[in-house]
C-alpha positions as CSV (number, residue, x, y, z in Angstrom):
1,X,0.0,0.0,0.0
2,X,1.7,3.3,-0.7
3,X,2.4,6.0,2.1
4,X,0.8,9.1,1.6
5,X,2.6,12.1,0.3
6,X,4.2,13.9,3.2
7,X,3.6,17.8,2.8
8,X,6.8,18.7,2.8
9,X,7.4,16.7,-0.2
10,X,4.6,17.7,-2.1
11,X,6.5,21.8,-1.8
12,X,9.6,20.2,-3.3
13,X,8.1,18.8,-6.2
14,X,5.9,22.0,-6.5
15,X,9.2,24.3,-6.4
16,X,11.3,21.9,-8.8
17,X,8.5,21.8,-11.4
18,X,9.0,25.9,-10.9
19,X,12.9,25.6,-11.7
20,X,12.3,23.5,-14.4
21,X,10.3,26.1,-16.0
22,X,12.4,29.1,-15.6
23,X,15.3,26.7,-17.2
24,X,12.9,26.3,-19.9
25,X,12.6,29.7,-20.4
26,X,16.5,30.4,-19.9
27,X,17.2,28.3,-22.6
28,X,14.5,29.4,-24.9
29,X,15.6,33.2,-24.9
30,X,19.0,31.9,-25.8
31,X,20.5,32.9,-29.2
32,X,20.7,29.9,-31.3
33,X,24.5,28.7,-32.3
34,X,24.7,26.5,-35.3
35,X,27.4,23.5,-34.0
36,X,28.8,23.8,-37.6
37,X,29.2,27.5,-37.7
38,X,31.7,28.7,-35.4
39,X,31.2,31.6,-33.6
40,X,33.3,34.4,-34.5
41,X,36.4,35.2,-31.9
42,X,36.9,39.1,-31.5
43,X,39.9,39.6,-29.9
44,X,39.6,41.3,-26.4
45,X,41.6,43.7,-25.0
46,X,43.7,43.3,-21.5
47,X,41.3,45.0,-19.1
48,X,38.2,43.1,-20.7
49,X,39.2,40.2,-20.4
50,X,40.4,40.4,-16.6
51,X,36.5,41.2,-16.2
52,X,34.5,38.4,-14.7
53,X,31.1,38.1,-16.7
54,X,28.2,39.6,-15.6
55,X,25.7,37.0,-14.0
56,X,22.2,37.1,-15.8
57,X,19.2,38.2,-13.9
58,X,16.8,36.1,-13.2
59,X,13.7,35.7,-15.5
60,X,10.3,38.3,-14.2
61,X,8.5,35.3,-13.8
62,X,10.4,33.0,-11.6
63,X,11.5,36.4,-9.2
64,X,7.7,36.6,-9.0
65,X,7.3,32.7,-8.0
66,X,10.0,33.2,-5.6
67,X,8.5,36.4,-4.0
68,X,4.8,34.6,-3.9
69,X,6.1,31.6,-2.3
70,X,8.0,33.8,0.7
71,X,4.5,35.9,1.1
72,X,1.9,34.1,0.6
73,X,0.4,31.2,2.8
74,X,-1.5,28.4,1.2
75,X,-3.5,28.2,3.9
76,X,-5.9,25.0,2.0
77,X,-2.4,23.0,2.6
78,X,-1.9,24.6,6.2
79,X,-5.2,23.9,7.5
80,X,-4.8,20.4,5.9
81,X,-1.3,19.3,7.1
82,X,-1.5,21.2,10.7
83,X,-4.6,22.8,11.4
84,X,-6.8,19.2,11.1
85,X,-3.8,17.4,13.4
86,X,-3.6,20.2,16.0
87,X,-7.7,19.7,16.2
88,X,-7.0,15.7,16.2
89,X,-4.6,15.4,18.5
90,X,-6.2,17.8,21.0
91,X,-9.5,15.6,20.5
92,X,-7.9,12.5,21.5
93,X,-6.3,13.9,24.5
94,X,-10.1,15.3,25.2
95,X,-11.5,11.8,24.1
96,X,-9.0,10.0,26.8
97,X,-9.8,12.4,29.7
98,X,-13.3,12.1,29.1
99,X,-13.2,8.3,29.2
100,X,-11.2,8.0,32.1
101,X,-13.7,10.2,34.1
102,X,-16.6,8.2,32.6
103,X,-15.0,4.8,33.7
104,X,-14.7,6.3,36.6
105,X,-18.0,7.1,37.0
106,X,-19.6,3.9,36.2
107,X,-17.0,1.6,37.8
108,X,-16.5,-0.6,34.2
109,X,-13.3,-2.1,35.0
110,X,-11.0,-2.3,37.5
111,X,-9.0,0.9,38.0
112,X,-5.4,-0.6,37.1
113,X,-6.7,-1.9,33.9
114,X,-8.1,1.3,33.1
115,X,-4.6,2.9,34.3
116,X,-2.6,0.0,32.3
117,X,-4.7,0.7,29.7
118,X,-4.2,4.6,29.2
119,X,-0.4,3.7,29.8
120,X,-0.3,1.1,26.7
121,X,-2.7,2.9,24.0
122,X,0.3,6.1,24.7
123,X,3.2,4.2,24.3
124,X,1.6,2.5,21.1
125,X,0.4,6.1,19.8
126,X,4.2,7.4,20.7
127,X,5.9,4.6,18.7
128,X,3.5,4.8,15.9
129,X,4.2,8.4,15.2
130,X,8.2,7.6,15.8
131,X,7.7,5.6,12.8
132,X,6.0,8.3,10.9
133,X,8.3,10.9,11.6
134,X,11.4,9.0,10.7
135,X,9.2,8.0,7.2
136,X,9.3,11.8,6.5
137,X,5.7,13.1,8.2
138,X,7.9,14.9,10.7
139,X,5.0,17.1,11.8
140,X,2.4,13.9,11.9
141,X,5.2,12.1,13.5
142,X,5.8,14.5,16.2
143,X,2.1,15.2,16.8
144,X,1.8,11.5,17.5
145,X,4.3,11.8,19.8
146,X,3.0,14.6,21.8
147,X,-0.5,13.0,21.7
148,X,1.0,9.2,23.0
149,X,2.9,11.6,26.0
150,X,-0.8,13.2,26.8
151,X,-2.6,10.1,27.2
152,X,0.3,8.6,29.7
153,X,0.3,11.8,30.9
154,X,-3.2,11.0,32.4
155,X,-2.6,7.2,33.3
156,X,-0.1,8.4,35.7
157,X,-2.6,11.2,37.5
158,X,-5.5,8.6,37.3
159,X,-3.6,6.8,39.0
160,X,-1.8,8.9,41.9
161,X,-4.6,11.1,42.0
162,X,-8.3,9.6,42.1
163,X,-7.3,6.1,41.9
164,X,-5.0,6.8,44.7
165,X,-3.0,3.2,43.3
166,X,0.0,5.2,43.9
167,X,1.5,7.9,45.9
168,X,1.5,11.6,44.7
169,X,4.9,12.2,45.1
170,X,5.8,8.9,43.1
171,X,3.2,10.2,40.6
172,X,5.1,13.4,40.2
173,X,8.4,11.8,39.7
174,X,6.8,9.3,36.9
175,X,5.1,12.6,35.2
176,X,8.9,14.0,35.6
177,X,10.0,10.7,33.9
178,X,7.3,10.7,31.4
179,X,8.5,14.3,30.6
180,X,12.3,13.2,30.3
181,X,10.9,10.6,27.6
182,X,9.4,13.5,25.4
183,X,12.1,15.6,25.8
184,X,14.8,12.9,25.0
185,X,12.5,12.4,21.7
186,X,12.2,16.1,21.6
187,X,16.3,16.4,21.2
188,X,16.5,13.6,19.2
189,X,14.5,15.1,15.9
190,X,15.5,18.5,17.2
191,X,11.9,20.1,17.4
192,X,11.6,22.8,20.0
193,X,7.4,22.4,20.3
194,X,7.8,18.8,21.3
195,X,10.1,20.3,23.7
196,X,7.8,23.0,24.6
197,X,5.0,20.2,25.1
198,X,7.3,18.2,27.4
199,X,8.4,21.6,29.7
200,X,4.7,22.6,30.4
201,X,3.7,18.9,31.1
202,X,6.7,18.6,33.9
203,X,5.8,21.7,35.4
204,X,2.0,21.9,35.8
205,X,2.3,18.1,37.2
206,X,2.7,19.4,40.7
207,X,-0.9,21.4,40.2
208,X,-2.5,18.2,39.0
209,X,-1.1,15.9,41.6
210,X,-0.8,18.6,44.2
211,X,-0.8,16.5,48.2
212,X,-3.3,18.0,51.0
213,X,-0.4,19.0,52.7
214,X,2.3,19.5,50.5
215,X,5.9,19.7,51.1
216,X,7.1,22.9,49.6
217,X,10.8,22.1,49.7
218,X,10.2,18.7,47.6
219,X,8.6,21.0,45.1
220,X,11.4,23.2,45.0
221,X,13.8,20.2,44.5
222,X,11.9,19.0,41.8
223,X,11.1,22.7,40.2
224,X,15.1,23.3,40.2
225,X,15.9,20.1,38.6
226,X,12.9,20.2,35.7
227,X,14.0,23.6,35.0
228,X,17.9,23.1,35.4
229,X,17.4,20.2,32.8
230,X,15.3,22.1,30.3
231,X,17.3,25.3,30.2
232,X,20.4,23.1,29.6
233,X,18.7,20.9,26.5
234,X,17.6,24.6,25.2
235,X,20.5,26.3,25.9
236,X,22.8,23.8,23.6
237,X,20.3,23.5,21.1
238,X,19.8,27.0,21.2
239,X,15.6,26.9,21.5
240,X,14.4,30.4,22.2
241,X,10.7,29.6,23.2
242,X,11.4,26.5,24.9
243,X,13.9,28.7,27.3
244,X,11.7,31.5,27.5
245,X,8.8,28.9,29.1
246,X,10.8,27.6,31.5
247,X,12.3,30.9,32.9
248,X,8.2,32.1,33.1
249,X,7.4,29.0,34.9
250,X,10.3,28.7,37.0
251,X,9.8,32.1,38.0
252,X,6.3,32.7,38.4
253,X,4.5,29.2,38.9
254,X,6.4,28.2,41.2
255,X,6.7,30.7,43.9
256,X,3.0,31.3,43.3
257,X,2.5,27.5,44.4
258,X,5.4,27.7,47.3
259,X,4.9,31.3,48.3
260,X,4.8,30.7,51.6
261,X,8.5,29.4,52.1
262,X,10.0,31.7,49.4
263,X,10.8,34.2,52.2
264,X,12.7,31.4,54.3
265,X,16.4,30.4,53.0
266,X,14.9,27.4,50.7
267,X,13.0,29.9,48.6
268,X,15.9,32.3,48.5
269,X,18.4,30.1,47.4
270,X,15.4,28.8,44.5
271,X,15.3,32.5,43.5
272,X,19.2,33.1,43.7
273,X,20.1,30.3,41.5
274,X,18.0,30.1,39.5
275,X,18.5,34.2,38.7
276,X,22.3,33.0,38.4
277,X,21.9,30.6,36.2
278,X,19.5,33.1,33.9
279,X,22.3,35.7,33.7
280,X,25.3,32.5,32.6
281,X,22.7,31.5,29.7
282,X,21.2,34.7,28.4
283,X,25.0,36.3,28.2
284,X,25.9,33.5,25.8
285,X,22.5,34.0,24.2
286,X,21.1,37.4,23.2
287,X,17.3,36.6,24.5
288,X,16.0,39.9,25.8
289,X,12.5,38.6,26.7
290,X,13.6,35.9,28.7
291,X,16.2,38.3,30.4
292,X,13.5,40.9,31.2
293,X,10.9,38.1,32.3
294,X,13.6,37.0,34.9
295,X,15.2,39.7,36.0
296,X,11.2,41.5,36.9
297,X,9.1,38.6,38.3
298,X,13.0,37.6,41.0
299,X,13.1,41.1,41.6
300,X,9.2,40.9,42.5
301,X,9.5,38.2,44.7
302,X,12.3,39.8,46.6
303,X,10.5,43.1,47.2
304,X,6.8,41.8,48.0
305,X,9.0,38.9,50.2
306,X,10.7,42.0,52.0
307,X,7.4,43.8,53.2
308,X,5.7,41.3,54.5
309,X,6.1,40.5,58.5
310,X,8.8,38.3,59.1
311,X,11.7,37.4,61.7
312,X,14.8,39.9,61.6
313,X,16.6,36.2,60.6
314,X,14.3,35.8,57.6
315,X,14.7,39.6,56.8
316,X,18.8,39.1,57.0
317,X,18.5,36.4,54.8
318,X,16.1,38.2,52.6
319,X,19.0,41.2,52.1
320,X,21.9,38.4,51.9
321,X,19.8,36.9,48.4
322,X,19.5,40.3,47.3
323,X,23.0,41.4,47.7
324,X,24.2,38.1,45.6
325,X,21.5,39.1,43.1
326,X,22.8,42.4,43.0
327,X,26.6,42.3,42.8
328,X,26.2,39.1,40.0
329,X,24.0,41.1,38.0
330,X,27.2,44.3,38.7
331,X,29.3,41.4,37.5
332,X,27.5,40.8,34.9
333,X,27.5,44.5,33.5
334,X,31.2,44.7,33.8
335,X,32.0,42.5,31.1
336,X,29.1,44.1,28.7
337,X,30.7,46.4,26.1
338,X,28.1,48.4,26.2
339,X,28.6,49.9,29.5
340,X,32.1,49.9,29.0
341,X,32.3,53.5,27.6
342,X,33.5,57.1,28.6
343,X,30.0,58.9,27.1
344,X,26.6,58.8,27.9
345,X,24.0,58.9,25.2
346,X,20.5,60.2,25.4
347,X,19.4,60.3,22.7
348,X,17.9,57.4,20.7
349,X,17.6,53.6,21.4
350,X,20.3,53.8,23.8
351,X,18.0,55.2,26.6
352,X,15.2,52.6,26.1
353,X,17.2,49.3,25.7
354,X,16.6,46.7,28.1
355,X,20.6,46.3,29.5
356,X,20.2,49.4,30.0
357,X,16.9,49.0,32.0
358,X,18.3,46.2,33.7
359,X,21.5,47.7,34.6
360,X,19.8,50.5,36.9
361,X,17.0,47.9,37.9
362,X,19.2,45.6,39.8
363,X,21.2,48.1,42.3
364,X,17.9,50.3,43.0
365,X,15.7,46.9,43.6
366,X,18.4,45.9,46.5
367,X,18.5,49.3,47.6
368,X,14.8,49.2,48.1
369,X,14.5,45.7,49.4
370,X,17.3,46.2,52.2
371,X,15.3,50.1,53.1
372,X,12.3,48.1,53.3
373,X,13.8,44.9,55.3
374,X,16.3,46.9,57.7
375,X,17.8,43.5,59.2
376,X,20.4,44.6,61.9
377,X,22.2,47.6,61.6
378,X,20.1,48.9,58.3
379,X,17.0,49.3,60.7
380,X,18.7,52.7,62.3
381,X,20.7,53.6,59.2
382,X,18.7,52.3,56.3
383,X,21.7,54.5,53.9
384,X,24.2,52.1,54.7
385,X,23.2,50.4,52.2
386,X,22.7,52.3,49.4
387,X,26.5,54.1,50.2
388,X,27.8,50.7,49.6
389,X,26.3,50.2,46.4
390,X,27.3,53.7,45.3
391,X,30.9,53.4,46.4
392,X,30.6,49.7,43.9
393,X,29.8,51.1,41.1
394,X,31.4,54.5,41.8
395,X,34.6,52.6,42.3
396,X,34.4,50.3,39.1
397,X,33.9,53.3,36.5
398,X,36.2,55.3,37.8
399,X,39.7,53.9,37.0
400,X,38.5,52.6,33.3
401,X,36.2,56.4,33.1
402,X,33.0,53.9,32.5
403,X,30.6,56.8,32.4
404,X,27.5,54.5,33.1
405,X,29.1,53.0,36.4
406,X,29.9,56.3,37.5
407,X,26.1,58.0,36.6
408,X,24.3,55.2,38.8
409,X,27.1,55.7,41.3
410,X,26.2,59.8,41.4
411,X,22.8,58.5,41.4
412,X,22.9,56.1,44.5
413,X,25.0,58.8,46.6
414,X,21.8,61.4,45.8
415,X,19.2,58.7,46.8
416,X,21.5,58.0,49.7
417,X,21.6,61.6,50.7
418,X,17.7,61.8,50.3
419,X,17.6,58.8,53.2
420,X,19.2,60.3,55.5
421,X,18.5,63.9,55.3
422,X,15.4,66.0,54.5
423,X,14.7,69.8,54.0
424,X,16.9,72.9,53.3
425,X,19.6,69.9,54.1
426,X,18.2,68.4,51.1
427,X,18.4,70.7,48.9
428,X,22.0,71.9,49.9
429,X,23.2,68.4,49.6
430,X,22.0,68.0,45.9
431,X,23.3,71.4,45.1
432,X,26.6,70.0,46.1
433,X,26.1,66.4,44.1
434,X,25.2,68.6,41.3
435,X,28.9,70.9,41.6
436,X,31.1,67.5,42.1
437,X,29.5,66.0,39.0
438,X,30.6,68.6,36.6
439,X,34.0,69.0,38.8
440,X,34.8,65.7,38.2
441,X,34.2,65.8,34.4
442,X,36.4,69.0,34.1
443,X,39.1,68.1,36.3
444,X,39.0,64.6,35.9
445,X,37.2,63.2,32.5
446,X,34.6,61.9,34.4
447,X,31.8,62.3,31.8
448,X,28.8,60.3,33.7
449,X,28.6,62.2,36.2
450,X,26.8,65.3,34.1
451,X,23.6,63.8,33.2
452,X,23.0,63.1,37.2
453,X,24.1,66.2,38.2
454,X,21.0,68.2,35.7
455,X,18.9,65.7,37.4
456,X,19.8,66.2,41.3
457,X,19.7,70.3,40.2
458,X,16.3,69.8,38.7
459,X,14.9,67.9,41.9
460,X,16.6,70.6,44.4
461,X,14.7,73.1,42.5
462,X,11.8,71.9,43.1
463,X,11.8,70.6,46.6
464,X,13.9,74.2,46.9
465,X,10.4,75.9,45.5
466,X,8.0,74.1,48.1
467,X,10.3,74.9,51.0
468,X,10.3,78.5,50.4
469,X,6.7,79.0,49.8
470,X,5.9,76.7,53.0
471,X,8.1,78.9,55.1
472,X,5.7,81.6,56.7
473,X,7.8,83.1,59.8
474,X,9.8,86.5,60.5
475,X,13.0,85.4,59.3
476,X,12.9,85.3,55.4
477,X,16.5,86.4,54.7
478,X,17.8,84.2,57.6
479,X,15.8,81.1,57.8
480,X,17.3,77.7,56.6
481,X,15.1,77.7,54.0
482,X,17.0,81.2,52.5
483,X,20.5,79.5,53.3
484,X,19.6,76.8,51.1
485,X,18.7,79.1,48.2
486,X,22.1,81.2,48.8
487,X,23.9,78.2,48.8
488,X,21.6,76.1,45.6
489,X,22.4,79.4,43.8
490,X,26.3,79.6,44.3
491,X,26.5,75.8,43.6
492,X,24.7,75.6,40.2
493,X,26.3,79.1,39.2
494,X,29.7,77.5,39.7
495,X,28.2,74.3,38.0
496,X,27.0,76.5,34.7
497,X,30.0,78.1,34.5
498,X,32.6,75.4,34.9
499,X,30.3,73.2,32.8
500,X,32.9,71.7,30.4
501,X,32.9,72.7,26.8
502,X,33.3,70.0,24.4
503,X,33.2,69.8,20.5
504,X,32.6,65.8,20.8
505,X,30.4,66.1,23.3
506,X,26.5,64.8,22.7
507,X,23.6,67.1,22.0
508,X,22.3,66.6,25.6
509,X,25.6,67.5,26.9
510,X,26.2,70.9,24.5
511,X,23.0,72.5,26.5
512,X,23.9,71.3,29.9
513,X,25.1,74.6,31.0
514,X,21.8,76.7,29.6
515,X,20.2,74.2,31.1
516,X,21.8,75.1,34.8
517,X,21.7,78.4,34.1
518,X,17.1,78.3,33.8
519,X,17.7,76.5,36.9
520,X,19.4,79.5,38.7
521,X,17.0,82.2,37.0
522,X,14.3,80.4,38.6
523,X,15.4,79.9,41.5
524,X,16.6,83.7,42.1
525,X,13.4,84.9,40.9
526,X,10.8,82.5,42.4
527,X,13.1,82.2,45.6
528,X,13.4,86.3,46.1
529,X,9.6,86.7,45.4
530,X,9.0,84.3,47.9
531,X,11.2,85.8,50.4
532,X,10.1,89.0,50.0
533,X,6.4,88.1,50.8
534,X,7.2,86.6,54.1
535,X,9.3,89.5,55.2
536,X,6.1,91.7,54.6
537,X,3.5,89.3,55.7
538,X,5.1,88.6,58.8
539,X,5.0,92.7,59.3
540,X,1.2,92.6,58.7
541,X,0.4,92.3,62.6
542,X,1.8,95.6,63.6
543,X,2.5,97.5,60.4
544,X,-1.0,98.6,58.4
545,X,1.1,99.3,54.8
546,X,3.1,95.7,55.2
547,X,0.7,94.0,52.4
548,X,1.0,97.1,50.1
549,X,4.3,97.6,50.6
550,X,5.3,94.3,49.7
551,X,3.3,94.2,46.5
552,X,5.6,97.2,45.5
553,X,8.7,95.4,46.6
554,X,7.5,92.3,44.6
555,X,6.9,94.6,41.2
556,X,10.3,96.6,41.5
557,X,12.3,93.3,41.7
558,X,10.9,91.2,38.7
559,X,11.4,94.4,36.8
560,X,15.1,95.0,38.1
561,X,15.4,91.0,37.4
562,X,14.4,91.7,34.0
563,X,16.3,94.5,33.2
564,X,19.7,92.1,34.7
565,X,18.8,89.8,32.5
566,X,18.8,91.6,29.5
567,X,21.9,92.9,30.3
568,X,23.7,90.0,30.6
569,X,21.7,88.7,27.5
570,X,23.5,91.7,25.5
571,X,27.2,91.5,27.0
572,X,27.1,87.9,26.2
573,X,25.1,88.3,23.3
574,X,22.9,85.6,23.7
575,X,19.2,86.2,22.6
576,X,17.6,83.9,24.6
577,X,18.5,85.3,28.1
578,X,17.2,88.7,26.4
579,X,14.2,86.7,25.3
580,X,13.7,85.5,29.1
581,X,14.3,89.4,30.5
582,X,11.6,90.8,27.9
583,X,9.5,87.4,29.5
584,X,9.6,88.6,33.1
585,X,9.7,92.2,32.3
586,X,5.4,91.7,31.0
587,X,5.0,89.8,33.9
588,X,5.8,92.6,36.2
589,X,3.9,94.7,33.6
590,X,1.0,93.0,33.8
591,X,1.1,93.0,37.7
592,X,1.7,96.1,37.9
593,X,-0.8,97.8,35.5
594,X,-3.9,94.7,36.7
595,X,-3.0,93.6,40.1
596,X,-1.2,97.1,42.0
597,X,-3.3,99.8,40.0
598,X,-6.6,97.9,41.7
599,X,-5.3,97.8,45.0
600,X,-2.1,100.1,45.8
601,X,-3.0,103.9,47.5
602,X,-2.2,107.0,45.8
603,X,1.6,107.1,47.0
604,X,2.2,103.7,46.2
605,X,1.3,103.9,42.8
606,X,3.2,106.7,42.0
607,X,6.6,104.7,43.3
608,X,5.2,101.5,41.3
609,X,4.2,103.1,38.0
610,X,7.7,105.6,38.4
611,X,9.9,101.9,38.7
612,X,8.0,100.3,35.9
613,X,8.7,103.5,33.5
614,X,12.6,103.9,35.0
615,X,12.8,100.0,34.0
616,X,11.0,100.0,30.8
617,X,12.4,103.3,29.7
618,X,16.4,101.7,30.3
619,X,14.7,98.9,28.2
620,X,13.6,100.7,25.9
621,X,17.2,103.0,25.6
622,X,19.4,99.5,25.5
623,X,17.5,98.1,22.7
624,X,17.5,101.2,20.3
625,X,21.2,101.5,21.2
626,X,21.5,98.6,19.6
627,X,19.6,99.2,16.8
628,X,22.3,102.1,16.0
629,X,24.9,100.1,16.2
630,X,24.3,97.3,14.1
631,X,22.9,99.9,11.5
632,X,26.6,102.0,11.5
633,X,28.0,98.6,11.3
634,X,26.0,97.7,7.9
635,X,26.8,101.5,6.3
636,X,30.7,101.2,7.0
């Protein structure tokens, strides 16, 4: 009887006929050469015939069979080959798990014969699709085999589970047995969804056969070793999914089954290893997803683990897993190229990529977990920790000048400072992080420092900003709150103008110091505003004129502000800080001419309409000066 056509062969013969026909037509547009009539030799000269011939393109319509075939999906043939044996196999496996449960029902026959039974018809459907796929129907073949794996799938948890014939934990060692059969099949016809078939079976076997009172180490043992010997067979054959299911179950179903011992040391070392073992494989393998996957759900575990209620021991163990998380995945990094560079760029993919995501995720996740935790000595200084991790990374960027170890280092040491101190200490702590990042890029090459520093000056600001217009007492010009502005604004002064000037340097970088510079405009005006109205409000109790008076003071310093700026904006010729001047200038226009004409007395308008004309008027007289100039300059 003969076999039926496998698919696979039935495409071969379908593209040779196609070849055959594009030879055909090769041929055919061929000029004719009479084997009695010699062609005609012209002699060719040196640098001709040193030329190799040009190859002839291929004919219109075999590029347009090629192109259909790589396209298009004959999705008659697909629904035939795989569609109808994904529905069959699925059917049996229903068929099977309907029967058990019905013989069950009606007591037929005895349970092992039904158990015998099950275990027979699978290793008779396994071996008949061996057969098939080693007669070519790879994908029948293989289906067969998944399908014969299913059915003794289900003898072996009829029978440890409502049977009870066996035990539960022998039934999950013979599923983990059955699963070593498929994947040893799996390896041997190299097909990564047999293997994916196999992984899933081992690890939902535990759920199926899962013991009134189970014993969550056992599991663990047997999760480790499933997992250990699945990411090996994918890692040397190199299957992506196949990995990439085994990290998410090893990962995620099993501390969801086991939570309750993943805080003790057994679940920790689970999590530790296995997050060890992810970082060995997916370095010699560039699988992002299964990276990311691993990296965020250990990571989870470890934080929801830390803030739950558990013995300082527990806690100190807790910290102990992180820290070996933390300083492989430091490890890790230091033998990636791509942190192993003196710039930082932030512009593009470079800011998005997941190393780079991963990188900053593993030292601010231990940072968090040990603040949270606070085993021993971390309970009264929960900054030890992070100081540690900044000196680390600190430490390992700064001899080589790796500008992303140094950034997270800066980084760290500001989240450290923010720990431990609070208020105008805050802010005056930034404002020096801020200074020694550009110091060390101009004295030193440092160059990851900058980025940091922008960020630490923004966040002063604004913490800088609440401070000030919370602080409602008598001394405005003295308070802590006014010492932090002094010394913010003689930090990031310094900072803008020793910002280092570079003709290499990134876009980012090349407006750093303009940047800085906002920063201090903002601060001086929003700061001296604020100041200014708690020195009059706190004079409201015993002077009548203290509200007026400092509605006046507010109005004459945005407009001397403005006309500073402007000032500066033509000395260094820059139009922007001009552009800012004019800005704040019709702000203290329009509070003058809406806001003090409605409520200032007669007096006080007169002094608040003669400083708005002085200022406007200087205004005025600077830009027309300037007008003449650069109109002399265009007639000589």
């Amino acid at each position: 009887m003969p076999q039926p056509e496998s698919p696979d062969i039935a495409e071969l013969v379908r593209r040779i006929a196609a070849l055959e026909s594009a030879v055909e037509q090769l041929n055919a547009s061929r000029v004719a050469v009479r084997p009695n009539e010699p062609r005609p030799l012209a002699p060719a000269r040196p640098a001709e015939a040193a030329t190799p011939p040009r190859p002839r393109p291929l004919p219109p319509t075999l590029i347009t069979q090629m192109q259909r075939d790589k396209s298009e999906i004959d999705w008659e043939q697909w629904f035939g080959s795989r569609g109808l044996l994904i529905v069959g196999v699925v059917a049996l496996l229903i068929a099977g798990a309907f029967f058990f449960k019905y013989a069950i029902d009606h007591g037929w026959i005895a349970p092992w014969v039904r158990v015998i039974s099950g275990l027979i018809a699978g290793a008779v459907l396994a071996w008949f699709g061996e057969r098939q796929a080693r007669r070519g129907l790879r994908s029948y073949g293989l289906a067969m085999i998944g399908a014969g794996g299913g059915l003794i799938y289900l003898a072996i948890w009829a029978a440890a589970g409502p049977y009870a014939m066996i035990g539960r934990q022998a039934g999950t060692i013979l599923l983990a047995a059955a699963t070593a059969a498929v994947a040893w099949r799996a390896a041997e016809h190299d097909a990564e969804s047999l293997a994916i078939w196999a992984v899933v079976g081992a690890f939902i076997a535990p759920i199926f056969l899962r013991a009134p009172q189970p014993r969550y180490e056992l599991l663990l043992a047997y999760t480790a070793v499933v997992a250990y010997a699945s990411g090996a067979l994918s890692h040397g054959r190199s299957w992506r999914r196949a990995f990439g299911v085994t990290v998410l179950a090893y990962f995620a179903l099993t501390p969801v089954l086991a939570w309750s011992i993943m805080p003790e040391v057994p679940g920790l070392a689970y999590i530790t290893l296995g997050f060890l073992a992810l970082l060995r494989i997916t370095r010699q393998h560039p699988w992002p997803e299964s990276r990311v996957i691993g990296f965020l759900i250990a990571w989870t575990v470890i934080l929801v683990a830390a803030t739950e209620n558990h013995p300082e021991a527990q806690h100190a163990a807790l910290v102990a897993a992180a820290a070996i998380m933390m300083v492989a995945g430091w490890w890790d990094a230091r033998r990636d190229p791509l942190f192993r560079v003196n710039e930082i760029g932030l512009e593009g993919h470079e800011t998005v990529s997941h190393q780079s995501a991963l990188f900053v995720l593993g030292p601010a996740a231990f940072c968090l977990a040990a603040g949270i935790s606070r085993p021993g000595i971390l309970n009264s200084s929960p900054e030890l920790a992070t100081v540690s991790v900044s000196a680390l990374y600190l430490l390992t960027g700064w001899r080589g000048r790796w500008a992303p170890f140094v950034a997270l280092g800066f980084a760290l040491m500001a989240t450290a400072i923010a720990q431990q101190w609070n208020g105008s200490m805050l802010v005056i702590e930034w404002s020096g992080v801020a200074l020694l990042t550009v110091l060390a890029e101009r004295k030193l090459d440092q160059r990851g420092g900058p980025p940091i520093g922008l960020a630490v000056a923004t966040l002063g600001l604004v913490d800088l900003i609440g401070g000030l217009l919370d602080e409602l007492n008598g001394s405005a010009f003295t308070g802590s709150w006014s010492v932090a502005l002094y010394l913010y604004a003689a930090a990031i002064a310094v900072a803008a103008w020793a910002w280092p000037r570079r003709a290499d340097a990134p876009a980012w970088h090349q407006k750093g110091a303009g940047l800085l510079w906002t920063e201090l405009g903002v601060a001086l005006l929003v700061g001296g505003t604020a100041l200014l109205d708690h020195f009059f409000a706190a004079r409201i109790s015993y002077w009548s004129a203290a509200e007026l008076a400092g509605d006046l003071a507010i109005s004459i310093y945005w407009l001397v502000f403005a006309a500073i700026l402007v000032r500066i904006g033509f000395w260094l010729d820059r139009g922007v800080v001009r552009s800012a001047g004019l800005v704040v200038a019709a702000l203290a226009i329009v509070k003058v001419g809406l806001f003090d004409l409605s409520r200032l007395e007669a007096l006080y308008r007169v002094a608040s309409f003669f400083g708005l004309a002085l200022i406007t008027l200087g205004l005025a007289y600077a830009y027309n000066r300037r007008l003449k100039r650069a109109a002399e300059r265009t007639i000589t």
